[in-house]
C-alpha positions in Angstrom: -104.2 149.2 23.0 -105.0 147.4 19.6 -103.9 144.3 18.8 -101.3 145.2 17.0 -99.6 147.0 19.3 -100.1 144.3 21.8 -98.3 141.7 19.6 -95.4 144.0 18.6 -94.7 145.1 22.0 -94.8 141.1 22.6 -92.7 140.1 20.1 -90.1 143.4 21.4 -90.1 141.6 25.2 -90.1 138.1 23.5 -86.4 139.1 21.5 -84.6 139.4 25.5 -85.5 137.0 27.7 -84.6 138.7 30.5 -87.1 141.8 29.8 -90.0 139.5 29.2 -89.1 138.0 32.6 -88.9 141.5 33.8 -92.1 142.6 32.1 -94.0 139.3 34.0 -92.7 140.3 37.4 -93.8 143.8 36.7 -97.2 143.1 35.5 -97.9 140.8 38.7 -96.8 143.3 40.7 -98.8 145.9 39.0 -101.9 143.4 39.3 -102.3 143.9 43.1 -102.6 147.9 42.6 -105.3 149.1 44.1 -106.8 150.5 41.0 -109.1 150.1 38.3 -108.7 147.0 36.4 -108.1 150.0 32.8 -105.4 151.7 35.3 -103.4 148.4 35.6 -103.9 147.7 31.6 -102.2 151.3 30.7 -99.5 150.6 33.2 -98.7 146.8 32.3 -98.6 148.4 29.0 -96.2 151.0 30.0 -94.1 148.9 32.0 -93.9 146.9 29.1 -93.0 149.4 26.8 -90.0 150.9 28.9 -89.1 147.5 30.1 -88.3 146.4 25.8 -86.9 150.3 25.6 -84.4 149.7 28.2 -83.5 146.0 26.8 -83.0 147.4 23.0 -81.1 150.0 24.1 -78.5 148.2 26.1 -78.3 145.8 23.2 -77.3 149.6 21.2 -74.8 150.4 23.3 -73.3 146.7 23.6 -73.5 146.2 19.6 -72.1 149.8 19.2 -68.8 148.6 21.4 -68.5 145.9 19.7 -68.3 147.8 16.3 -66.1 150.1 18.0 -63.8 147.3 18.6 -63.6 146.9 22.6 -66.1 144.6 23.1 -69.0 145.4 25.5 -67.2 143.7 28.7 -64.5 146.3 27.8 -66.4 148.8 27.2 -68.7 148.5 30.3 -65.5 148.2 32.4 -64.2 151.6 31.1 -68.1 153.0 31.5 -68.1 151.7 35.0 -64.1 153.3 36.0 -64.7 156.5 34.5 -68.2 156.2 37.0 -66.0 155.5 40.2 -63.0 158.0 39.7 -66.0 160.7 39.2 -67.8 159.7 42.3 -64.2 159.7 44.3 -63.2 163.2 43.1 -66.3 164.1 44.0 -66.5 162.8 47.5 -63.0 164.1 47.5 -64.1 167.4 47.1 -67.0 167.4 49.6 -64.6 166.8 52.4 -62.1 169.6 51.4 -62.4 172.3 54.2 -64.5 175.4 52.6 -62.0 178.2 52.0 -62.4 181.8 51.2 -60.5 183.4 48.2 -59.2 186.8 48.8 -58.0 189.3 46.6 -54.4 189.2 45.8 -52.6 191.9 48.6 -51.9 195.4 46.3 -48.1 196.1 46.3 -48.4 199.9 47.4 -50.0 198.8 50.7 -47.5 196.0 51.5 -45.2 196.2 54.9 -41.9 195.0 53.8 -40.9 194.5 57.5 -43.8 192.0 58.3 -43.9 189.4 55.7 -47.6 187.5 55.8 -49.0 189.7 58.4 -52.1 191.8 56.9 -51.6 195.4 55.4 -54.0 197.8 54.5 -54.3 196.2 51.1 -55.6 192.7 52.3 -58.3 191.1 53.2 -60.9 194.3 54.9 -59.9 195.2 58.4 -56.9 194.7 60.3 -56.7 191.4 61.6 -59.8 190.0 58.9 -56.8 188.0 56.8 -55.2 186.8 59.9 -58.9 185.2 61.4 -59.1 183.9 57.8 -56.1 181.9 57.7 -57.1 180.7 61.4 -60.5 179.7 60.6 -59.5 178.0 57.1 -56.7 176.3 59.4 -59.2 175.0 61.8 -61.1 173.3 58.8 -58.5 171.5 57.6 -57.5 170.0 61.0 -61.3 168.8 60.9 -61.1 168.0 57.7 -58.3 165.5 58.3 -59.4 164.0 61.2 -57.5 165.9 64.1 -60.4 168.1 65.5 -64.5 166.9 66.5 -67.1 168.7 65.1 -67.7 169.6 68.6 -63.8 170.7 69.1 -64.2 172.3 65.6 -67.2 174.4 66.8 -65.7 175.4 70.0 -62.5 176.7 68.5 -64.7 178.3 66.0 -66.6 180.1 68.6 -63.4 181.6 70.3 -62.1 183.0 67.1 -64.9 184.5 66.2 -65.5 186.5 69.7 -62.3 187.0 70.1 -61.0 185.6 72.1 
């Protein structure tokens, strides 16, 4: 690294305190690496580098809220809601039980005199649908709390033989 370098990357870590602070704590840790003494001088530098990176470019995004009129606490609260509601829908969906899609029943195979039992132009063989709904029923009771895994399973097995 020339000296050049050296001193701009200084004077990047020297504008935020905190990253110069960050920077030190890195470079000490860095200096007990069991590596060559040019190893820990390209990755102090590194360190360094990414370290004033991540400083300037929080200091973007909080200077661009501001311009945008909602203030970086605002904006970093809206960041940070947007953040949780994503990771709740998505938890949310993880616990969902699976469930298979079928093909919508034809009309010309439907049994007027059995409403919701399976015809001909269901789900496969006859019966397939019904072991369907049983098995998507059983997920849900898990899902919600009713039914172990090891109730789940067991249930599970029986409809599957049979039984």
């Amino acid at each position: 690294m020339t000296d050049e370098t050296r001193s701009n990357l200084d004077a990047r870590l020297q504008r935020h305190g905190f990253a110069r602070d960050v920077h030190r704590g890195l470079s000490k840790g860095i200096g007990f690496l069991p590596v060559s003494d040019e190893t820990k001088s390209m990755l102090t530098t590194r360190s360094g580098e990414a370290v004033a990176i991540a400083a300037e470019t929080g200091v973007a995004i909080a200077n661009g809220a501001v311009v945008a009129g909602k203030g970086a606490v605002g904006a970093a609260r809206e960041g940070f809601h947007a953040f949780e509601e994503k990771r709740e829908e998505e938890a949310a969906a993880a616990k969902r039980p699976f469930s298979v899609v079928a093909a919508p029943p034809e009309t010309a195979g439907t049994d007027a005199t059995a409403p919701g039992a399976p015809t001909s132009g269901t789900v496969g063989p006859e019966g397939e649908g019904d072991l369907l709904e049983r098995l998507e029923r059983l997920g849900s009771l898990r899902a919600a709390g009713h039914l172990s895994d090891a109730e789940f399973e067991a249930a599970k097995a029986r409809l599957l033989s049979g039984a």
